[in-house]
Every structure is written in structure tokens, then in C-alpha cells.
N, C-alpha and C positions, 0 to 999 in steps of 0.2 A: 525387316521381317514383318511389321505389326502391315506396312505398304504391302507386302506380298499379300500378307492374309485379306486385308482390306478386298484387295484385285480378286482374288483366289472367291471369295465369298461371289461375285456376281458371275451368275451362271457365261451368261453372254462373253467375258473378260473371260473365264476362264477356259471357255472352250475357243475364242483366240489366240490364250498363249499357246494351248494345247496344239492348235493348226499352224504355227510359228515355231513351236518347237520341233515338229514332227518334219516338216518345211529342212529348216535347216541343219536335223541331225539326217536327213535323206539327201541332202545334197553333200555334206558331208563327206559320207559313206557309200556315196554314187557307184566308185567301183566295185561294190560289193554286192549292193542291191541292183543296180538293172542287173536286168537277164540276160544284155546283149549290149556289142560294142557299139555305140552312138553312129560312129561315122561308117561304120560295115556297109556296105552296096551289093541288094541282091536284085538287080533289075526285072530278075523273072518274077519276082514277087514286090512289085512295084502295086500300090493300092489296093495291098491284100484283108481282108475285112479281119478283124476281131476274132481270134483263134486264142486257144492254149498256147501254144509257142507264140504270139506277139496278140499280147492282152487288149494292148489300142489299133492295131494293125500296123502296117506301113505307110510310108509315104510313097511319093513322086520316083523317089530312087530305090524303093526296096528296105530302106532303114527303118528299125524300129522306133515307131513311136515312146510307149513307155520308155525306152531307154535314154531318148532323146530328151525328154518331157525330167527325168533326174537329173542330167548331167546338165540339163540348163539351168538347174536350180542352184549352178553356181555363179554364173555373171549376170543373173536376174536378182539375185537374193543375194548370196555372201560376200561377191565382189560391189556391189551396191551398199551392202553395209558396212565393209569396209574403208569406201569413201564416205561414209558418214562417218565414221570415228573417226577420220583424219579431218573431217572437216572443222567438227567439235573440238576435236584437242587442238588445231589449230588455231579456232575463232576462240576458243575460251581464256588463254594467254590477254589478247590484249583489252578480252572482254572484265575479266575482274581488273586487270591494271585498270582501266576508265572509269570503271562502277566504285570503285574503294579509293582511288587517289583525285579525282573530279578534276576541278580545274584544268589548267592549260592542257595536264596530259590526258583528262578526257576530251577536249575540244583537238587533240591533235587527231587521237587516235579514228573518235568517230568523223572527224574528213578525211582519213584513209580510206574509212567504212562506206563513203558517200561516194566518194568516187567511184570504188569498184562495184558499187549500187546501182551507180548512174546505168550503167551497162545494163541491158533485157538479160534475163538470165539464158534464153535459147538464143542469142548472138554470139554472149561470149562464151556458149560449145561449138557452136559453128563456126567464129573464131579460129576456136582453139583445133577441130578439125581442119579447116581451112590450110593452117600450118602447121600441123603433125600428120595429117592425114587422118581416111579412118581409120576404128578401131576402137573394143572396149577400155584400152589402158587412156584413149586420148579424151575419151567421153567422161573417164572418171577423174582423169585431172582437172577437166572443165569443170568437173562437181565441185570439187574443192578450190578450183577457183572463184568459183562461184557461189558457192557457199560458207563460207568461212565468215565473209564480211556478218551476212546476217544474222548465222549465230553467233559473233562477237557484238555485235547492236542488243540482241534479245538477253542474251548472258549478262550484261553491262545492267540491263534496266532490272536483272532480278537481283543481281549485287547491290545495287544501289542501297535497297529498302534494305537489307538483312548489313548495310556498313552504321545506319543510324542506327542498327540497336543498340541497347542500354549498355548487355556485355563488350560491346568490341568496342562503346566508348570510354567503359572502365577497364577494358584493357591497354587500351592508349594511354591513360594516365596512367597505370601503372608502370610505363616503359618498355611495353614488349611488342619486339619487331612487330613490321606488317607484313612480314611472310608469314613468322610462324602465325600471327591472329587471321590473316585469309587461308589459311592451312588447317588450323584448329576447328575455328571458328565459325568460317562461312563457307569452305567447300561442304561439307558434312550438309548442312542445311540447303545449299544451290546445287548438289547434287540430281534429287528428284525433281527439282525444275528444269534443269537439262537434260532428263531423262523424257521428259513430256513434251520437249520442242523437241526433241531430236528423233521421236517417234511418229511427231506429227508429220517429218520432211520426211521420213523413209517410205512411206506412202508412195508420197511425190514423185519418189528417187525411180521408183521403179517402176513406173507407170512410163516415166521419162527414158530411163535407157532400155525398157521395152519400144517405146516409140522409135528411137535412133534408129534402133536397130532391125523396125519392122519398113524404115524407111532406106535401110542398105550403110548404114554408117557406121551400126556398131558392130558385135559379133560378125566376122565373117566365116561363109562358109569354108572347110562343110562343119565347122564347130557348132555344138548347141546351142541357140537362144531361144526362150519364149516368142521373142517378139520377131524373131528371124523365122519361126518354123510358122508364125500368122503369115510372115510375107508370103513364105514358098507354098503355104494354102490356098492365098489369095487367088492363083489362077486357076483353080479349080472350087473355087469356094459355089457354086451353083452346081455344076456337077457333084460333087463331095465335100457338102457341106461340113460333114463329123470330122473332115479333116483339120477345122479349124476352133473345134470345141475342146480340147484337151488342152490347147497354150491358152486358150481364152479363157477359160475357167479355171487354170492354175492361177495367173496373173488377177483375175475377180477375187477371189478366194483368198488368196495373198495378202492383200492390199485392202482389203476388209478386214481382216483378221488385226492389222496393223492399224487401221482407224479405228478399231471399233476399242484395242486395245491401247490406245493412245487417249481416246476419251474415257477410260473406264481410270486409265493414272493420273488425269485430270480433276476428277472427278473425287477420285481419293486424296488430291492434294490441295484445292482447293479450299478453303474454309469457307465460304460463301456456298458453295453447292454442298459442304457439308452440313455447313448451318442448315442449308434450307432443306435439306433429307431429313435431319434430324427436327426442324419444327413442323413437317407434314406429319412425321410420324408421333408428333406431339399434339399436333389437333385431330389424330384418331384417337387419341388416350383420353383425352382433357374432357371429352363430353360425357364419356363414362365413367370417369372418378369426380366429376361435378353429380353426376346421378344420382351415384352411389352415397354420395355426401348430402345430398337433401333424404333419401330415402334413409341414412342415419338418421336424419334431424328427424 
């Protein structure tokens, strides 16, 4: 709660959440809010400009834009964070096992971690298309194949420090497992740290399986993607430019909203960037109560 208010108080963070929330309770609710079914085909009104009845107009085939532009905001956004929380609860498993027990079974785990490292992480989606085909179910397995190692590396090295404190080595001498004391103990506190890596790769995530997608790999038609409706603008992008400003500025918007509020969780968990908040705003005070204190004297 006190992390909410923290976030909550910077205007910039909190009108982030507010465009993230807004984001995913619309995709959500897609069938409720467009005003029209995604994949409908009216070819007579094939690049019909900005009306009442279709807010961003049509495309190439008659389809509504707005409506297009919601229902993509589910394999751009909720199926994307999706495979981030699988990727997390997967890499987090063997990330505190390596960060709390060290020795041999952290040296095992992090050369699991190395190996699947070793791999470019756009190989092993290509890869992974390669041999499932495309498709956005095959691009989010890659995620997680791809992503798990790193946040079990990153997870492991925030474990580490919070295994030497004081409490979980006087709970070891007191005889209590190391589940319950990594349960108790150090999820509670490694929590907002994995809340702050795992906001920083959602950025990524989507910027990525918009890429795929705008490259023919992911989403296929006639289903909605952001990055699939940039392709199908593409060939008209000099003729009808504004056809490729509605997926472009969802995906800018988005993706900003998730960096900007990814540094603003950093930034609140941090003690270093709080300290150094909190002594700038001690060298505006210090010269006026030194002032004040001679002008006593």
C-alpha cells in the first residue's frame, strides 16, 4: 500500500497506471465496447474517412478501425502479459532455489541459465516458429522460453542479499525449514523487486510480438493485431497515411506508459534514488534553517 501511494503521488506514474489500466480493462471488455465486429467486411466502404458510425474510419477491406484497434488490445497487451507471468513464476522456482541455497545448486542451476542464454533471444522465436509454425501461441512460447532463464539469473541475485540478513540467519539457527523462512521471509521483500524487472521486459514484450507480427509471423489474419494492422497499412502508408496512426500510437502510448511506470517502481524501491530525493530536498531546507539560525543569533 505505502508502494502504491509512493507511485500514486508522481503525477507522470500515475497517469501511466491510469493509461494501463484503462488499456487492459478495454481489452478486456472488447466485446462490449467496440461498436462493431472486428473482422465484418464491407468492401463498398473500403477507406472510408472518420464518421459517426466508424470513429477511425475503415480499412483496405471495409473493417472498422476502432473496433479493430480494441480487440487487438488482446494479443498486444493481455496475451503478452500473460507470457510474462508465466515466464516469472517459471524463472522464479529456480531463481530463489540458487540465490538461498548457493553452492553446487546455485552453480548447477545458473549453467542451465547459461546455456539457454547462450541462444539470441530472436533465434530462439524463430527457432521456435521455425518448428511449430506461425502464430501468436508459438511466439509466446518462445517468450517463455526465452525468458525464464533471465529472470531466474536477475531473481537469484535479488535473493542473494535479502538470504544474508540478520533475520533469516537467526531463523536458521533457530531450526526453521527453508521453505517456510523463503516464504515468510524473503518472498514478501523480493516481491517489488520482481515486480520492477518484470515491468521493465513488458515494454520489450510488446514492442516484440508487435514486431512478429507486423512482419507476418504472429497474429494472422483476419484476427486483430496492432502490429498486423501497421503491416496491412503499409501499402498504402503514402497514399493514406492516418491509416497507420491509430496501431502506432496505441503501441507508443502503451509502451511508454509501461516504461515510464516501471521507472517511477524503481525509483520508489530503490534506497539510493530515495536517499538521493530525499538529500536534494534537504539542501533546499538546510540554507534556510541555517538563515534562520544566524538571524536568531
Amino acid at each position: 500500500m505505502n508502494l502504491f501511494k509512493t507511485v500514486w503521488k508522481d503525477k507522470l506514474a500515475a497517469l501511466s497506471l491510469s493509461v494501463i489500466a484503462v488499456t487492459v480493462m478495454a481489452g478486456i471488455f472488447a466485446p462490449i465496447l467496440a461498436p462493431r465486429d472486428p473482422e465484418e467486411v464491407h468492401l463498398e466502404l473500403r477507406f472510408a474517412s472518420s464518421s459517426w458510425e466508424y470513429l477511425l474510419g475503415t480499412d483496405h477491406l471495409g473493417r472498422c478501425i476502432l473496433s479493430r484497434l480494441i480487440y487487438g488490445i488482446r494479443p498486444s497487451v493481455l496475451w503478452v502479459f500473460a507470457a510474462l507471468v508465466v515466464s516469472v513464476c517459471i524463472g522464479t522456482v529456480p531463481g530463489f532455489i540458487a540465490g538461498y541455497f548457493r553452492g553446487k545448486t546455485d552453480a548447477f542451476v545458473m549453467r542451465i541459465c547459461d546455456v539457454v542464454l547462450s541462444f539470441p533471444g530472436y533465434v530462439m522465436i524463430l527457432a521456435v516458429i521455425g518448428v511449430l509454425g506461425t502464430g501468436l501461441e508459438n511466439i509466446l512460447i518462445g517468450f517463455v522460453l526465452m525468458k525464464w532463464a533471465w529472470f531466474a539469473r536477475v531473481i537469484r541475485t535479488s535473493v542473494m542479499q535479502y538470504a544474508e540478513s540478520d533475520y533469516v540467519k537467526f531463523a536458521k539457527v533457530l531450526g526453521i525449514r527453508d521453505i517456510r523462512i523463503m516464504a515468510k521471509h524473503i518472498v514478501p521483500i523480493a516481491l517489488p523487486d520482481i515486480a520492477v524487472i518484470a515491468s521493465g521486459s513488458f515494454g520489450s514484450m510488446i514492442l516484440q510480438i508487435s514486431g512478429f507480427s507486423f512482419l507476418g509471423l504472429g497474429v494472422q489474419a483476419p484476427h486483430a493485431e496492432w502490429g498486423m494492422m501497421l503491416n496491412e497499412a503499409r501499402a498504402v502508408m503514402f497514399s493514406r497515411p492516418e491509416m497507420m496512426l491509430a496501431p502506432g500510437l496505441a503501441i507508443v502510448m502503451i509502451v511508454s506508459a509501461v516504461n515510464f511506470l516501471s521507472d517511477a517502481l524503481q525509483a520508489a524501491l530503490d534506497p539510493k534514488l530515495m536517499s538521493a530525493k530525499a538529500k536534494r530536498q534537504g539542501l533546499e531546507v538546510t540554507p534556510a534553517v541555517k538563515l534562520q539560525g544566524k538571524e536568531v543569533a
